[in-house]
C-alpha positions in Angstrom: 34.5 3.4 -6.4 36.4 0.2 -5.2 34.9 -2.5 -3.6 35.9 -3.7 -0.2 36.9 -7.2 -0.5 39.4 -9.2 -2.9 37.2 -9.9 -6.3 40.2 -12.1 -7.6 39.8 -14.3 -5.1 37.9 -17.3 -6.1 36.1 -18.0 -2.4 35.7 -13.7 -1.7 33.4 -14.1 -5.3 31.5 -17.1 -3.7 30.9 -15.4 -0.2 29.4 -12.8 -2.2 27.3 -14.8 -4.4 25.9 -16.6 -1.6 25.3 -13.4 0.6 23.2 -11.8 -2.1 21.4 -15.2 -2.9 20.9 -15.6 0.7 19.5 -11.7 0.6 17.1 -11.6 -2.3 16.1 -15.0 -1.4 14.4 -13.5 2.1 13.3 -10.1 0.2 11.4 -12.9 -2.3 9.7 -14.6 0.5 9.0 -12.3 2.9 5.7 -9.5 3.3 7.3 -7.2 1.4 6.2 -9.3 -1.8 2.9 -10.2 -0.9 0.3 -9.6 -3.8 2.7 -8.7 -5.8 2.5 -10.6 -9.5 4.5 -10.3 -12.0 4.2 -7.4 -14.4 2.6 -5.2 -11.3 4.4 -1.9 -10.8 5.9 -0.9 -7.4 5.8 2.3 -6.4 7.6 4.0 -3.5 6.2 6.9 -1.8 5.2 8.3 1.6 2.5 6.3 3.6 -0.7 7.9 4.6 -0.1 7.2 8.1 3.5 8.7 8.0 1.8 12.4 6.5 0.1 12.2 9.8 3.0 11.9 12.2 5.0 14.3 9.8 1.9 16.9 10.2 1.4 16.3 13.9 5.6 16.8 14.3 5.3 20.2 12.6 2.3 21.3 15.3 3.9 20.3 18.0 7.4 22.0 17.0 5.3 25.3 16.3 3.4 25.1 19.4 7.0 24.3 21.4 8.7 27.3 19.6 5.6 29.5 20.2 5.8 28.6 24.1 9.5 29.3 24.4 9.2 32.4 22.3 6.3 33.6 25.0 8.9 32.3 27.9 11.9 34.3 26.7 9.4 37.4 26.7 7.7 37.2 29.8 11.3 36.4 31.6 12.7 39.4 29.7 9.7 41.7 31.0 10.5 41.0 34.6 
């Protein structure tokens, strides 16, 4: 894969550098590294909260199809 920009260009290499210092320098500060020491592992996974919505999605898509199913068949009876 090529990069996008000109990495022979002295000043393209600097942008860059400064763009990911600038970067990681929020990530480092911000809430997303709150109580998190060094040595600590990080791990990435799906939020209770977001098992909820995903569970409450499904229901609701059942319950929609379920409906429309029952639609379809009562306006084929007639």
């Amino acid at each position: 894969m090529t990069a996008p920009f000109d990495t022979s260009s002295a000043n393209s290499v600097s942008e860059l550098r400064e763009s990911m210092h600038r970067l990681l320098f929020t990530v480092a500060n911000s809430n997303a590294m709150n109580d998190v020491v060094p040595g600590s592992r990080i791990k990435y996974g799906i939020a209770p909260w977001q098992m909820g919505v995903y569970g409450v999605t499904g229901v609701l898509a059942v319950l929609a199809a379920l409906l429309g199913f029952n639609a379809f068949k009562r306006m084929k009876q007639q």
